[in-house]
C-alpha positions in Angstrom: 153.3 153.3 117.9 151.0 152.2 120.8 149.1 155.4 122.1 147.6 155.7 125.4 144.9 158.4 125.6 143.7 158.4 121.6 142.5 156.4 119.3 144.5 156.7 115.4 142.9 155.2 112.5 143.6 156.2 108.5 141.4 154.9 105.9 140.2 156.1 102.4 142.7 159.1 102.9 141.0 160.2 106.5 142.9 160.3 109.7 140.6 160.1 112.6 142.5 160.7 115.7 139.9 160.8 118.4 140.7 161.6 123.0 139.7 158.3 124.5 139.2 159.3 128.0 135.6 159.8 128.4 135.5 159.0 131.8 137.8 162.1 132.4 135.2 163.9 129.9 138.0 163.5 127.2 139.7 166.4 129.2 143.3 166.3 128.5 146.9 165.5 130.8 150.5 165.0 129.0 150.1 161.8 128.0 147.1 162.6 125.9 149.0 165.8 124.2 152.3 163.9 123.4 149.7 161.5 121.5 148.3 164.0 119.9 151.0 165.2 118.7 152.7 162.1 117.4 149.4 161.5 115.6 148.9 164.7 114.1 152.5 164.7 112.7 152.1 161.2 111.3 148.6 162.2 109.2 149.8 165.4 108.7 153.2 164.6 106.9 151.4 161.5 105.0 150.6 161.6 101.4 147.9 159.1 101.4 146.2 161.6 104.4 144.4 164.3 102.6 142.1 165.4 106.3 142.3 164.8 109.5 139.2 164.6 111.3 140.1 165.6 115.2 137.2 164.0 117.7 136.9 162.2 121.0 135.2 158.7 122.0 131.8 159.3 124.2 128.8 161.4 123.8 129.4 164.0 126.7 132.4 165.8 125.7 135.0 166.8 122.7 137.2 168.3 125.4 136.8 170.2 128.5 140.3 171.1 128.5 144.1 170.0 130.9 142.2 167.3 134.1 142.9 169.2 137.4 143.3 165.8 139.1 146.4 164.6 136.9 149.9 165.4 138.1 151.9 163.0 136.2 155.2 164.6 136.7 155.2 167.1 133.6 151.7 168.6 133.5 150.1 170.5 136.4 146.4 170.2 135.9 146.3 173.2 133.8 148.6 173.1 130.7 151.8 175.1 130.4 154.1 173.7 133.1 156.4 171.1 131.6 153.8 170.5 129.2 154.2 170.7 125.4 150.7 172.8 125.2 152.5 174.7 122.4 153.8 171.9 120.3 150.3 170.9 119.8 148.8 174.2 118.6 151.6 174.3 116.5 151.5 171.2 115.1 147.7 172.1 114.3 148.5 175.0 111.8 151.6 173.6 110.9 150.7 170.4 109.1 149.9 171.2 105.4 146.6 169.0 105.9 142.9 170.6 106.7 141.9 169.6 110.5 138.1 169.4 111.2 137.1 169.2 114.8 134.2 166.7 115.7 132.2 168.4 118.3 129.7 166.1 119.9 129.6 167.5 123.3 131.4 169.9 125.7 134.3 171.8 123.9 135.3 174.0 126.7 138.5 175.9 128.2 141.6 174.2 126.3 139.5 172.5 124.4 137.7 175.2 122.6 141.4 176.2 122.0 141.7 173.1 120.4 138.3 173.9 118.2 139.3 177.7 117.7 142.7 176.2 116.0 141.6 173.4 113.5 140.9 174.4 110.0 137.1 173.5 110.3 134.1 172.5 112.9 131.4 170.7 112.7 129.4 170.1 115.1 126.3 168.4 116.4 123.1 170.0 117.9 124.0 169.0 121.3 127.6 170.7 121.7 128.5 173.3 124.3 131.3 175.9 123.5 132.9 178.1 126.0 135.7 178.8 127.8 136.8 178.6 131.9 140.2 179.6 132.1 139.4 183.2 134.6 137.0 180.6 136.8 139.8 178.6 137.5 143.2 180.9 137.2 144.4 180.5 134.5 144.1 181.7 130.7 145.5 180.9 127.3 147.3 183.9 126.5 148.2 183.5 122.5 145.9 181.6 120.5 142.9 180.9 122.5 142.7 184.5 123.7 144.0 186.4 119.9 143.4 183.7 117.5 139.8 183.6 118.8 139.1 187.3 118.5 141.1 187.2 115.0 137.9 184.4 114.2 135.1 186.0 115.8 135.6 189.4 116.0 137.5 191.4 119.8 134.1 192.0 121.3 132.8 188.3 121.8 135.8 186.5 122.4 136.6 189.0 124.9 133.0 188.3 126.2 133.6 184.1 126.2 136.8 184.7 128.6 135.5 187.5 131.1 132.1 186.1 131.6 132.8 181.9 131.1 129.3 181.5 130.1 128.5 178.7 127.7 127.1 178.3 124.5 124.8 176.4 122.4 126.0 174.9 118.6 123.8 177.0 116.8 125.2 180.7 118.5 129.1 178.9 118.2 127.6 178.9 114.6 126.3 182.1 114.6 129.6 183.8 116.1 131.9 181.9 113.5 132.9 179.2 116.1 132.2 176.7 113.8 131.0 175.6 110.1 127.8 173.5 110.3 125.4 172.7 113.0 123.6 168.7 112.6 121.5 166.9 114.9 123.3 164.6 116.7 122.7 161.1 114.8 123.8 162.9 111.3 126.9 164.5 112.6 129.6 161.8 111.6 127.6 161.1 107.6 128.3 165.2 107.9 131.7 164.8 108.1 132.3 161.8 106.1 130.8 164.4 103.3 133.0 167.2 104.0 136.1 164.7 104.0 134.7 163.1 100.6 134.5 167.0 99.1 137.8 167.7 100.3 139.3 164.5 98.9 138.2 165.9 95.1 140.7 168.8 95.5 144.2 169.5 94.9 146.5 168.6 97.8 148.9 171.3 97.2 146.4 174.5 96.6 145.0 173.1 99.8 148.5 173.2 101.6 149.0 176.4 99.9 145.7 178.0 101.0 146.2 176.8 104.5 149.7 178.3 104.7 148.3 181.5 103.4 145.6 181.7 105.5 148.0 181.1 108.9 150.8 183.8 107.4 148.1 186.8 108.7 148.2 185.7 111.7 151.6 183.9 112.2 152.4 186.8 114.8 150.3 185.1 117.4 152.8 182.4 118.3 155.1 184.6 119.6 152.5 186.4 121.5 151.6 182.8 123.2 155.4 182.0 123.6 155.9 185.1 126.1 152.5 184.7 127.3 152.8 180.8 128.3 155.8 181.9 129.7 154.4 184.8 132.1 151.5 181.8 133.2 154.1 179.6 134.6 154.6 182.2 136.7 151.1 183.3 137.5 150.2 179.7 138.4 152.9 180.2 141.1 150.7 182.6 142.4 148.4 182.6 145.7 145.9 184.1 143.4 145.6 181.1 140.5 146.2 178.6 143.0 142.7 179.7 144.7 141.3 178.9 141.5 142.1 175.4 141.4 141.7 174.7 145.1 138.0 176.3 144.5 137.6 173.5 142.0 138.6 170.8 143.4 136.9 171.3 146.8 133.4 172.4 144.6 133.1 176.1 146.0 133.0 179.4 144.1 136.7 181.0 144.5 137.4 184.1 146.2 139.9 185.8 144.3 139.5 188.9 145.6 141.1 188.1 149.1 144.2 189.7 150.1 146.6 186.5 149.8 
């Protein structure tokens, strides 16, 4: 298959699926999640994959989450409308492989989703972790909102959505956000030496584990099914709309106006 918006390479028993839109700061539209997710199924279902490595080309930015400027007939900007948002997280915890996020730069709104979800993180010294979902209208109601406080415990992920500050690598480390912190030149010999480790174990007890570890909180996805569903309709709304307005024209939003 020919993809668009990612690069998909598998060698030695390593998928490296990797956003190539650095331009865009590797933020994501539909095109880029419907590669995603025909990648992740394809190493994910492979018995010559044993990881997945999940990165992005460029040195600014893992993911800053859906591209407010792309409206390409089945994704609004944001990432629930006509979008298969879903799919992806699901595909994440449900292929029987271990997924570990490269973080080389900005991993921020739906792509610290995308960080909170994979089965490890490592990332380099010069990562940024945070979320801006309220800045902008919008949220992830399921497993960006309770996945993240399952991870790092109700009072800071509560604090990463109702303040939208950002974060260094070493307090994403410190919080639980990810595994191992490296300077910046080391961070892909890092990986390569987490893959190798993994590589030595059992496939299966690995599956196993990983399906063990997802049955606690398997509850979730129906908690994000109604809640993507009540965001459709919130993005309707005069209220969200401000948000993204406010973005594009670079001013603070006022969402406190009577609309």
């Amino acid at each position: 298959m020919t993809y668009q918006d990612i690069t998909f390479e598998k060698r030695d028993g390593v998928a490296r699926i990797y956003i190539n839109r650095p331009d865009k700061m590797n933020a994501f539209r539909g095109q880029t999640i419907v590669d995603l997710i025909n990648a992740l199924n394809d190493a994910g279902w492979d018995d010559e994959v044993g990881v997945i490595v999940l990165g992005a080309h460029g040195d600014r930015a893992f993911c800053v989450g859906g591209d407010q400027s792309e409206h390409d007939g089945f994704y609004d900007g944001r990432g629930t409308i006509g979008l298969p948002i879903e799919e992806l997280h699901t595909v994440l915890r449900d292929i029987p492989k271990p997924v570990i996020a490269r973080v080389q730069g900005y991993s921020i709104g739906g792509g610290n989703v995308l960080v909170t979800l994979c089965d490890l993180a490592i990332a380099s010294d010069k990562a940024k972790f945070g979320q801006a979902g309220p800045k902008v209208g919008s949220v992830d109601p399921g497993w960006g909102t309770a996945y993240l406080a399952h991870a790092i415990g109700e009072k800071k992920a509560r604090e990463i959505w109702y303040l939208c500050r950002q974060y260094s690598a070493e307090q994403a480390l410190e919080m639980g956000l990810c595994n191992a912190v490296v300077p910046h030149d080391e961070l892909d010999e890092e990986i390569d030496q987490w893959c190798k480790e993994i590589l030595q174990k059992s496939p299966t007890a690995i599956a196993i584990a990983k399906r063990s570890f997802n049955a606690a909180t398997e509850n979730i996805r129906g908690v994000g099914n109604l809640g993507m569903q009540a965001l459709a309709l919130f993005y309707q709304s005069a209220e969200s709309k401000e948000g993204v307005n406010a973005f594009n024209e670079k001013r603070k939003p006022n969402f406190r106006q009577k609309f």
